[in-house]
C-alpha positions as CSV (number, residue, x, y, z in Angstrom):
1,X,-16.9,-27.4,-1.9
2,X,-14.5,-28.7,0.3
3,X,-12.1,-26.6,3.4
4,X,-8.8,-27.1,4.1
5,X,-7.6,-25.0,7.1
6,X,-3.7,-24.6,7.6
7,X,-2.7,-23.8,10.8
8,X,0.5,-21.7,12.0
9,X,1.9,-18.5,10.4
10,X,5.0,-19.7,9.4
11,X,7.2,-20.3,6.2
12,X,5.5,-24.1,5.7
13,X,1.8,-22.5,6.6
14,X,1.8,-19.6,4.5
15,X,3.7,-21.4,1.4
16,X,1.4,-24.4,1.7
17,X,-2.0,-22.0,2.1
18,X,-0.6,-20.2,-1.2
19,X,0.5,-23.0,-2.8
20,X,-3.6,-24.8,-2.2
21,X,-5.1,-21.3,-3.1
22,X,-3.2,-21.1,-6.4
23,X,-4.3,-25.0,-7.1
24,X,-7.9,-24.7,-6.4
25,X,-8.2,-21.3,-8.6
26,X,-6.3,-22.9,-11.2
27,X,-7.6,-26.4,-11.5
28,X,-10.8,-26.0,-9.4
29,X,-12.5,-23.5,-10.5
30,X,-12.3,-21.7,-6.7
31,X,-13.9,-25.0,-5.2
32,X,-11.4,-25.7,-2.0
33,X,-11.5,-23.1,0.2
34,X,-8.3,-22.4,1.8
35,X,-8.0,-21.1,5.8
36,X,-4.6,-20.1,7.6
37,X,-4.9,-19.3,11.5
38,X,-2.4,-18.3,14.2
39,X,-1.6,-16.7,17.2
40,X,0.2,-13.5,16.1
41,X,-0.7,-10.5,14.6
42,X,0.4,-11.1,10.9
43,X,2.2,-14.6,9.2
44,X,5.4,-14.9,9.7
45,X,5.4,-12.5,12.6
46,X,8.0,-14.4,14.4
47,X,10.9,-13.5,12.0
48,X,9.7,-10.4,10.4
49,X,9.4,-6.8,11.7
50,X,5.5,-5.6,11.7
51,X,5.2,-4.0,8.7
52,X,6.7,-6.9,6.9
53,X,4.3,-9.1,8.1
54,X,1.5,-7.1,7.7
55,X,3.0,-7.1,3.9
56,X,3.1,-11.1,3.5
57,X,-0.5,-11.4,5.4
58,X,-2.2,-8.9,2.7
59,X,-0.1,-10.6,-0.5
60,X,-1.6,-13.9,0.9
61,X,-5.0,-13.2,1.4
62,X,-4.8,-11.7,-1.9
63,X,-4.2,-14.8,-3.1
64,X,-6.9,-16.5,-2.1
65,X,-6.8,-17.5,1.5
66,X,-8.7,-16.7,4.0
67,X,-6.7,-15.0,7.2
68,X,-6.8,-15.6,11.1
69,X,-4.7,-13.6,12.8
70,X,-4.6,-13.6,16.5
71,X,-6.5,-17.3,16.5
72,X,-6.3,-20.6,18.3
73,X,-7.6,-23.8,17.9
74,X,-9.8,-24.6,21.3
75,X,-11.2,-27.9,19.9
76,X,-11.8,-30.1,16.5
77,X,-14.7,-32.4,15.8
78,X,-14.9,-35.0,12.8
79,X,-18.7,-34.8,11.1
């Protein structure tokens, strides 16, 4: 299968990481796996209080994609 990794915790990363989740359990049969990392504790943590975060982080990963909270990119190699 193939791995598509979204990163930032924001409106466009989460939507997007939902949005591939929902596409690949729809029309792939679960094949693309979906990642979303960032730097803060929860998605969207920048304009949400905690617990609402914590709220949109749980509803995304229950759709599908795999969370990375408190993550950073240190270096990215093509195979």
């Amino acid at each position: 299968g193939k791995h598509i990794a979204i990163v930032g915790g924001g409106f466009l990363g989460s939507e997007l990481a939902v949005a591939l989740a929902q596409y690949s359990a729809n029309k792939l049969n679960g094949l693309l796996k979906i990642s979303q990392i960032f730097p803060e504790d929860g998605t969207l943590a920048t304009v949400f209080p905690r617990y609402l975060s914590r709220w949109t982080t749980s509803r995304i990963a229950k759709a599908g994609v795999d969370i990375h909270p408190n993550s950073q990119i240190v270096s990215v190699s093509v195979a």
